[in-house]
N, CA, C and O atoms as a Maestro MAE file, in Angstrom:
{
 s_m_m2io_version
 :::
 2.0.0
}

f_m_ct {
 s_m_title
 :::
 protein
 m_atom[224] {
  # First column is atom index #
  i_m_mmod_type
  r_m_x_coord
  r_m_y_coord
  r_m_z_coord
  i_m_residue_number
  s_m_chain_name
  s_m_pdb_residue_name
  s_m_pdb_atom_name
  i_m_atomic_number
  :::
  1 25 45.235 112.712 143.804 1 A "UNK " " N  " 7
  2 3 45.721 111.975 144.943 1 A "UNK " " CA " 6
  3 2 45.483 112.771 146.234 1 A "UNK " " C  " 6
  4 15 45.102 112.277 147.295 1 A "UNK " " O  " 8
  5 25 45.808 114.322 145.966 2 A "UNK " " N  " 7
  6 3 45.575 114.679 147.389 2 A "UNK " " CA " 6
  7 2 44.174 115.039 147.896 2 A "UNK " " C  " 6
  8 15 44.046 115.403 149.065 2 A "UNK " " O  " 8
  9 25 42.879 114.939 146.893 3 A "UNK " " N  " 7
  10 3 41.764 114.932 146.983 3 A "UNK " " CA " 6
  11 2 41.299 113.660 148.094 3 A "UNK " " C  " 6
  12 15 40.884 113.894 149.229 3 A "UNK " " O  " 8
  13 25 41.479 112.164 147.461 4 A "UNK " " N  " 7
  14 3 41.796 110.959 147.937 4 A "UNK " " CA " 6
  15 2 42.294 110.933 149.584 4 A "UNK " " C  " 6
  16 15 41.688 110.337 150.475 4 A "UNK " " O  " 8
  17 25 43.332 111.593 149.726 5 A "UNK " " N  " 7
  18 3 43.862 111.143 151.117 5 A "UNK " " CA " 6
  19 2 43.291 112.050 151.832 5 A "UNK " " C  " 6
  20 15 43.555 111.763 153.000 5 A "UNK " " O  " 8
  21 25 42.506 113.208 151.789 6 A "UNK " " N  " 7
  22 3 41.706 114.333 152.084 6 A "UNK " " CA " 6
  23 2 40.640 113.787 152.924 6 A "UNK " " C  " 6
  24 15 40.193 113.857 154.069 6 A "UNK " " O  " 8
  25 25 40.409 113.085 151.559 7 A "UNK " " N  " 7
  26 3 38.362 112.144 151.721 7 A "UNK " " CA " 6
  27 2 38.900 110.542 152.649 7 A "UNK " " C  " 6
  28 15 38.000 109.798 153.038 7 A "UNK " " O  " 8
  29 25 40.385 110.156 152.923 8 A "UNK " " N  " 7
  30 3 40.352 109.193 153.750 8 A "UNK " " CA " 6
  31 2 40.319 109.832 155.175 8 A "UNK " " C  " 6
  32 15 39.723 109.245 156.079 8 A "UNK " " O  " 8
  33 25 41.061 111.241 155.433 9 A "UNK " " N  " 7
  34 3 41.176 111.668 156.489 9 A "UNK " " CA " 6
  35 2 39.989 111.921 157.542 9 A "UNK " " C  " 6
  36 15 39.680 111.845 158.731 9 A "UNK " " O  " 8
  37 25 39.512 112.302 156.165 10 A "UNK " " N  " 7
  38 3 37.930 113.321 156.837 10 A "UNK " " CA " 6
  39 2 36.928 111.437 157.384 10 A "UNK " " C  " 6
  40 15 36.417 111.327 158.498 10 A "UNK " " O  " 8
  41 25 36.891 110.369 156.427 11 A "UNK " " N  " 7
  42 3 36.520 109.121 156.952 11 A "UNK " " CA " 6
  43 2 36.940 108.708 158.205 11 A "UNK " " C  " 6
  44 15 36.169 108.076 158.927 11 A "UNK " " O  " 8
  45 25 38.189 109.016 158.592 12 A "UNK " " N  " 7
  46 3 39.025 108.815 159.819 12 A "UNK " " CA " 6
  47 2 38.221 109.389 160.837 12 A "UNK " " C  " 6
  48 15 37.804 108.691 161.762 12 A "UNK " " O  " 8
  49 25 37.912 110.860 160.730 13 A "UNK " " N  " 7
  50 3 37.677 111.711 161.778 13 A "UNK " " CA " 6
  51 2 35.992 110.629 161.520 13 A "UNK " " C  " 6
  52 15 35.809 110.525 162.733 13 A "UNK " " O  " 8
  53 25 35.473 110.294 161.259 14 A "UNK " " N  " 7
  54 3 34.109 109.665 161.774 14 A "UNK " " CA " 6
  55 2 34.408 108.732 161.962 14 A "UNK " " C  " 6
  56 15 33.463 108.220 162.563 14 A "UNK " " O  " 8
  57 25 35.062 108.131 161.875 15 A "UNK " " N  " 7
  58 3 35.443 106.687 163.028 15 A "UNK " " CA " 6
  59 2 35.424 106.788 163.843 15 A "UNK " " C  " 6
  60 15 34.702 106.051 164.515 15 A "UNK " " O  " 8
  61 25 36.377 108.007 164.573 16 A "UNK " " N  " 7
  62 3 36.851 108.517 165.809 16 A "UNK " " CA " 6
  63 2 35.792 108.892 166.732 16 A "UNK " " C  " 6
  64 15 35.571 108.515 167.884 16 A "UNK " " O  " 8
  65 25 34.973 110.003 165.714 17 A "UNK " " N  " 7
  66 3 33.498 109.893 166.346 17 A "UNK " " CA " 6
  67 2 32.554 109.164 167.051 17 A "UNK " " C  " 6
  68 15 31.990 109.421 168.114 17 A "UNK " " O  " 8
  69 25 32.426 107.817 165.987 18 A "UNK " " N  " 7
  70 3 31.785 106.668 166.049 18 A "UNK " " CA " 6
  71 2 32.418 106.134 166.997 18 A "UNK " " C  " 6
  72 15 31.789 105.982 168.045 18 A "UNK " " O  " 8
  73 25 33.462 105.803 166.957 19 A "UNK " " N  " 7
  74 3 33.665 104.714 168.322 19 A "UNK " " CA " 6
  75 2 33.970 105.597 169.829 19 A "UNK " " C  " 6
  76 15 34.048 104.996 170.901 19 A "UNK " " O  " 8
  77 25 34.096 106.814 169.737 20 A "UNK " " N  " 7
  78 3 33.514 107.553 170.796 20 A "UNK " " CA " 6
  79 2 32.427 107.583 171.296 20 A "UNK " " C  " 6
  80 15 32.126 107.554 172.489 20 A "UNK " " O  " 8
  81 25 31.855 107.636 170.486 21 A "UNK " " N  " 7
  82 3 30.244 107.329 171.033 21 A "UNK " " CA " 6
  83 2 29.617 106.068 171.505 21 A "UNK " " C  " 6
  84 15 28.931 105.750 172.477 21 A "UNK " " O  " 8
  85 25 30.121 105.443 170.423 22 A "UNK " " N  " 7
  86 3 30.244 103.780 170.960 22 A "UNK " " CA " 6
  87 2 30.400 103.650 172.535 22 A "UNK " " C  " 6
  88 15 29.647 103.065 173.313 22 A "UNK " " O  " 8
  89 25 32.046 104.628 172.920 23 A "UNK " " N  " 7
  90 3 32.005 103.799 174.229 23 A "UNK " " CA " 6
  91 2 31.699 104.555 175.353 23 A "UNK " " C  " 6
  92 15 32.306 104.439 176.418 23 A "UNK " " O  " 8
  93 25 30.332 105.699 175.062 24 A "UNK " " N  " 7
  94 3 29.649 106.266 176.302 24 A "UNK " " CA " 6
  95 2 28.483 105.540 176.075 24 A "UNK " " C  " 6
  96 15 27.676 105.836 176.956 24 A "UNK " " O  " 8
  97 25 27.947 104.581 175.162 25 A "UNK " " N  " 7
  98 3 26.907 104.341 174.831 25 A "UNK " " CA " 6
  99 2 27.300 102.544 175.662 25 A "UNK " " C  " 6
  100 15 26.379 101.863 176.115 25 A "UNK " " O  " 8
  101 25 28.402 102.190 175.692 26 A "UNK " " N  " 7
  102 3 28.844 101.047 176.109 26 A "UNK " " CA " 6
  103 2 29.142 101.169 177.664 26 A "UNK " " C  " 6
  104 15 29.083 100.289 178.523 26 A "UNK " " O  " 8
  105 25 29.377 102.099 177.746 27 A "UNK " " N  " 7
  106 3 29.718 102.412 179.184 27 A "UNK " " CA " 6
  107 2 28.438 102.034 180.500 27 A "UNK " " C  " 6
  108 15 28.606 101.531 181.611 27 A "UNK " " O  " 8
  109 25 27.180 102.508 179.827 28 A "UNK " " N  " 7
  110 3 26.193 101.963 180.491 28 A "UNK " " CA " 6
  111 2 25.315 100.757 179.593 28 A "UNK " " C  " 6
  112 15 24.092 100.680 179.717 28 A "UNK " " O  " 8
  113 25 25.921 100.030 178.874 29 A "UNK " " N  " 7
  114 3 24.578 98.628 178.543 29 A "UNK " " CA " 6
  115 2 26.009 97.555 178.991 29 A "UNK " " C  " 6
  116 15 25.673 96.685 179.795 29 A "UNK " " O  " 8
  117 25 26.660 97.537 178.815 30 A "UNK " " N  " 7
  118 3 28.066 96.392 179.112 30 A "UNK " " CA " 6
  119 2 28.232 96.627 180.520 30 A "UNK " " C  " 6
  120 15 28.138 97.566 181.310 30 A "UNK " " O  " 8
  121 25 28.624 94.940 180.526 31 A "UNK " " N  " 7
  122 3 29.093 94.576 181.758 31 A "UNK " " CA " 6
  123 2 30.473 94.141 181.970 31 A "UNK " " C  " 6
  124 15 30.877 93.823 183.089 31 A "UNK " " O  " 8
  125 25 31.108 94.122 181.063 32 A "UNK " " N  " 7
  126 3 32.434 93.827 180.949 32 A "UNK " " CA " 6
  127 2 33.319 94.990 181.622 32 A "UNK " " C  " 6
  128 15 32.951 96.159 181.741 32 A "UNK " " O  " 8
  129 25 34.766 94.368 182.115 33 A "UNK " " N  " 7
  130 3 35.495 95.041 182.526 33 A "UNK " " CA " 6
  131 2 36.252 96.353 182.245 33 A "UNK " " C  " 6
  132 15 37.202 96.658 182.966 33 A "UNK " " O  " 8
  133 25 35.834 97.208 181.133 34 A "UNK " " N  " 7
  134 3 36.403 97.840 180.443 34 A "UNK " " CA " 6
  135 2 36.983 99.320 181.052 34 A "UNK " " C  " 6
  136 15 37.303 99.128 182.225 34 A "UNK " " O  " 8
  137 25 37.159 100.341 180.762 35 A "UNK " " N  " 7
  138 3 37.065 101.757 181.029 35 A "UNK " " CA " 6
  139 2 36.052 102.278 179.776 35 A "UNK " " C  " 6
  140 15 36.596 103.047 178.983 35 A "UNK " " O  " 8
  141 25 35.046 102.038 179.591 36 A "UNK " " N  " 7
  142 3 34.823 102.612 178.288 36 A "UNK " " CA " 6
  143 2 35.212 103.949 178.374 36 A "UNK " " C  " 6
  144 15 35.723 104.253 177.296 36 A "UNK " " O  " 8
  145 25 35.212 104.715 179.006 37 A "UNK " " N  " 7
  146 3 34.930 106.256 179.070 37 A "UNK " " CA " 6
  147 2 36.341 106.485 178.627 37 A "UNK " " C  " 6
  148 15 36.675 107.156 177.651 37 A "UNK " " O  " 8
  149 25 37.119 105.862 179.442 38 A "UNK " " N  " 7
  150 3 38.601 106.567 178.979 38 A "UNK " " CA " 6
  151 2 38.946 106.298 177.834 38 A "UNK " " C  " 6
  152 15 39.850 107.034 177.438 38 A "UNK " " O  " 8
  153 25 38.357 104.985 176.588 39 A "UNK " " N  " 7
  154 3 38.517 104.717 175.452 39 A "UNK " " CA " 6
  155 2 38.178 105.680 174.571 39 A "UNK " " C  " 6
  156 15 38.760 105.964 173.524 39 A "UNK " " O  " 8
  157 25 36.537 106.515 175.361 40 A "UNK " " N  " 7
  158 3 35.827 107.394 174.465 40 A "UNK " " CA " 6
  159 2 36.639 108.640 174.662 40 A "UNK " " C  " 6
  160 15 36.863 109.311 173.655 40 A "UNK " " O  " 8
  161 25 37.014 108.962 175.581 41 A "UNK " " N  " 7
  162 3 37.989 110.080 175.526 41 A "UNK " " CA " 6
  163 2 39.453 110.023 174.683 41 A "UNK " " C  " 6
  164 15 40.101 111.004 174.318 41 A "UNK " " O  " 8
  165 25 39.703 108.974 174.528 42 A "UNK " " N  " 7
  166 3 40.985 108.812 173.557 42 A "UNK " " CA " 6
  167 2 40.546 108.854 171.897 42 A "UNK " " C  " 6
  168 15 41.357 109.025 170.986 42 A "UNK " " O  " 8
  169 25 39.402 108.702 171.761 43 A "UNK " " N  " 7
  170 3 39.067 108.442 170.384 43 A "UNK " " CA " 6
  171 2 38.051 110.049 170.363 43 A "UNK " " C  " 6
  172 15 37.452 110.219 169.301 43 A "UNK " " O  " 8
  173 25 37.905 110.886 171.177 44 A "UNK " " N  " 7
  174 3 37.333 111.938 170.973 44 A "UNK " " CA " 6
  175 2 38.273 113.009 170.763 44 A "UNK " " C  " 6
  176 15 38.164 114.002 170.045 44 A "UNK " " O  " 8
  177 25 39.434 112.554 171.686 45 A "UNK " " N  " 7
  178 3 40.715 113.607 171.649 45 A "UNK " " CA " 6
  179 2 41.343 113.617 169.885 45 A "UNK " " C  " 6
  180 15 41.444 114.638 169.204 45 A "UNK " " O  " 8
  181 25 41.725 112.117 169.402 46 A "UNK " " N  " 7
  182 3 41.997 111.996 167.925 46 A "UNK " " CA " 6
  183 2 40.884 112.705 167.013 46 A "UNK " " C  " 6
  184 15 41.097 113.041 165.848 46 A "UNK " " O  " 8
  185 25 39.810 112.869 167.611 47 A "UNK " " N  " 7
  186 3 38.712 113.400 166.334 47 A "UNK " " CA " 6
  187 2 38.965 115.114 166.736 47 A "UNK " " C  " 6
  188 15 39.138 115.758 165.702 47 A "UNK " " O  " 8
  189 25 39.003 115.693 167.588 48 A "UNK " " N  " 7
  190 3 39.206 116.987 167.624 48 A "UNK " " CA " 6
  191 2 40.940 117.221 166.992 48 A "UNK " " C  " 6
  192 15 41.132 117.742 165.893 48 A "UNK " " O  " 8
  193 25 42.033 116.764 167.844 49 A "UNK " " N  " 7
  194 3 43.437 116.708 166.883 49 A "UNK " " CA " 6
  195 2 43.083 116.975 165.109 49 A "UNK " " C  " 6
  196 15 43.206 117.963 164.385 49 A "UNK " " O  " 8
  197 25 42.597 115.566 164.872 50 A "UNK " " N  " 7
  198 3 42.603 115.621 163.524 50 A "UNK " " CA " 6
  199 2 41.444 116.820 162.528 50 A "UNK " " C  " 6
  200 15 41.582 117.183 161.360 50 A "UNK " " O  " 8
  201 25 40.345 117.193 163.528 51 A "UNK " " N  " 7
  202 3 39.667 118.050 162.874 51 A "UNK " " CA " 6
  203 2 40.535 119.236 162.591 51 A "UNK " " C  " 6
  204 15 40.813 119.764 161.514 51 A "UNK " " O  " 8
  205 25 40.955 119.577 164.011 52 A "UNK " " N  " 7
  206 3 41.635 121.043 163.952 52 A "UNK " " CA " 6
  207 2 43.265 120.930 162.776 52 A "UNK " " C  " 6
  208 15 44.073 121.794 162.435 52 A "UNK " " O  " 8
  209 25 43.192 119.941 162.568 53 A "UNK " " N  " 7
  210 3 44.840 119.893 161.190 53 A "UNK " " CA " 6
  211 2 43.858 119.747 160.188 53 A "UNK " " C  " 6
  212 15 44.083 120.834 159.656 53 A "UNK " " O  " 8
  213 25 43.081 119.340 159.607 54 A "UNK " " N  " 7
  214 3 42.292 119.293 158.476 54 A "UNK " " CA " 6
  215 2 41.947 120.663 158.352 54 A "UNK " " C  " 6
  216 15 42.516 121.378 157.528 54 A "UNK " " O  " 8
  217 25 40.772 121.219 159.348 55 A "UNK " " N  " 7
  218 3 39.901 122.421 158.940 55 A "UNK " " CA " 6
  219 2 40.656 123.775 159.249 55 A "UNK " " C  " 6
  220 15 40.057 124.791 159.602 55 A "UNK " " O  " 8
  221 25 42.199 123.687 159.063 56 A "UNK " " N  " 7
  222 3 42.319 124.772 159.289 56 A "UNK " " CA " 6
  223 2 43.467 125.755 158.652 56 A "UNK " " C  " 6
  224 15 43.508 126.943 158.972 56 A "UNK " " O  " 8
  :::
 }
 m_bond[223] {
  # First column is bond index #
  i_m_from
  i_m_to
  i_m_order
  :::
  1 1 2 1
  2 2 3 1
  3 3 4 2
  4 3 5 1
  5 5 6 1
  6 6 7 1
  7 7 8 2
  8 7 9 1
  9 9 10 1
  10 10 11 1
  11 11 12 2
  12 11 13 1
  13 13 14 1
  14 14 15 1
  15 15 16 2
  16 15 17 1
  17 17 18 1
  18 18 19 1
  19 19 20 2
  20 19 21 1
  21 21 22 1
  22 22 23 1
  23 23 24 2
  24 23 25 1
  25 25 26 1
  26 26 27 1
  27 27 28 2
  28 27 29 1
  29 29 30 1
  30 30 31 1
  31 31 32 2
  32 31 33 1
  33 33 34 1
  34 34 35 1
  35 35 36 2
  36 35 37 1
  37 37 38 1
  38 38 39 1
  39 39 40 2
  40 39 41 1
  41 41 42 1
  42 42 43 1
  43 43 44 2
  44 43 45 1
  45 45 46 1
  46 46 47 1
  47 47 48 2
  48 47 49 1
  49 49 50 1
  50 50 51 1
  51 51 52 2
  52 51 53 1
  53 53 54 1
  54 54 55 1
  55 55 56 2
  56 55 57 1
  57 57 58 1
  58 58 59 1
  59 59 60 2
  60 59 61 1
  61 61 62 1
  62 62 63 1
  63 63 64 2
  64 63 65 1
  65 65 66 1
  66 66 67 1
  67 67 68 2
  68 67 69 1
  69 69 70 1
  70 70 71 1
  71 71 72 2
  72 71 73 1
  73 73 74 1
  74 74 75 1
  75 75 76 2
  76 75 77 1
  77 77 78 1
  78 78 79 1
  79 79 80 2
  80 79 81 1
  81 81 82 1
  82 82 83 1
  83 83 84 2
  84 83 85 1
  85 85 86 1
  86 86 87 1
  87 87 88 2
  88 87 89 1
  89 89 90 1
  90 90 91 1
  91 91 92 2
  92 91 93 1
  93 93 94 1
  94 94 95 1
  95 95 96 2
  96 95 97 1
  97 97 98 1
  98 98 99 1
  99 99 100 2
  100 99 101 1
  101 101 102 1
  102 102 103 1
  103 103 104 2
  104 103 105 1
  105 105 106 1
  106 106 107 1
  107 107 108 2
  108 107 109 1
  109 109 110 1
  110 110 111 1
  111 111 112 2
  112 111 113 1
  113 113 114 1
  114 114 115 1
  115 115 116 2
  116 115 117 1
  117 117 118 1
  118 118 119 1
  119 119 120 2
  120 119 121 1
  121 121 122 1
  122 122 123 1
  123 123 124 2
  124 123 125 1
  125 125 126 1
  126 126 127 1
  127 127 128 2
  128 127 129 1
  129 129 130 1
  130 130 131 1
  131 131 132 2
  132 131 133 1
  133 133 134 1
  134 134 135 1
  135 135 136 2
  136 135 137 1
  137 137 138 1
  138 138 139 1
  139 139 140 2
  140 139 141 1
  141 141 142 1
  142 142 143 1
  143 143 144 2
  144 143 145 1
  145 145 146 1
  146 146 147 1
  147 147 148 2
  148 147 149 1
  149 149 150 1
  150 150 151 1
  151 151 152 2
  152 151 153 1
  153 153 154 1
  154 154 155 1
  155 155 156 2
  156 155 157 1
  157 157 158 1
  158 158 159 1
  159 159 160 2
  160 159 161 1
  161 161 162 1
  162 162 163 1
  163 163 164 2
  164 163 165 1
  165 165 166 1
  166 166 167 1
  167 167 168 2
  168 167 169 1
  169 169 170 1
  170 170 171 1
  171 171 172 2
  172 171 173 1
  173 173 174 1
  174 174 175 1
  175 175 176 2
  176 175 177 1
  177 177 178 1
  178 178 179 1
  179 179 180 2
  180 179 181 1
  181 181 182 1
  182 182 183 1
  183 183 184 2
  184 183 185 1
  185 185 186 1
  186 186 187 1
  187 187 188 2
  188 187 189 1
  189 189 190 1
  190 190 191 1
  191 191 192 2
  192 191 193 1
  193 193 194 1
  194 194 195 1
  195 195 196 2
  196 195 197 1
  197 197 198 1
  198 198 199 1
  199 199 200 2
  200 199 201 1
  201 201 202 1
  202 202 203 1
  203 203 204 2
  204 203 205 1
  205 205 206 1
  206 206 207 1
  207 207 208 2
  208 207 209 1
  209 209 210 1
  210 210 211 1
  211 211 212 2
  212 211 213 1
  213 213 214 1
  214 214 215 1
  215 215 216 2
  216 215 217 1
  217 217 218 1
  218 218 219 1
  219 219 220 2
  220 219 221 1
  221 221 222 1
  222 222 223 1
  223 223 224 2
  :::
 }
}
């Protein structure tokens, strides 16, 4: 089990990634009203948080 919630965590932290990137990559092709940047900074901040409690 604690192998399992290990290998969901570590899935987590590439989400966080992914949709970070997503929204510098959105930031310039969209035209919509968004902040992307400040989204990508909220989802970059959770991927460093969660790296540094995992890897350490």
């Amino acid at each position: 089990m604690e192998r399992w919630v290990e290998d969901v965590e570590k899935y987590g932290l590439a989400s966080h990634l992914l949709w970070g990137l997503w929204g510098i990559v959105s930031e310039h092709v969209n035209k919509i009203d968004f902040d992307y940047l400040e989204y990508a900074r909220q989802r970059f901040r959770r991927y460093w948080a969660g790296k540094s409690h995992l890897f350490s």
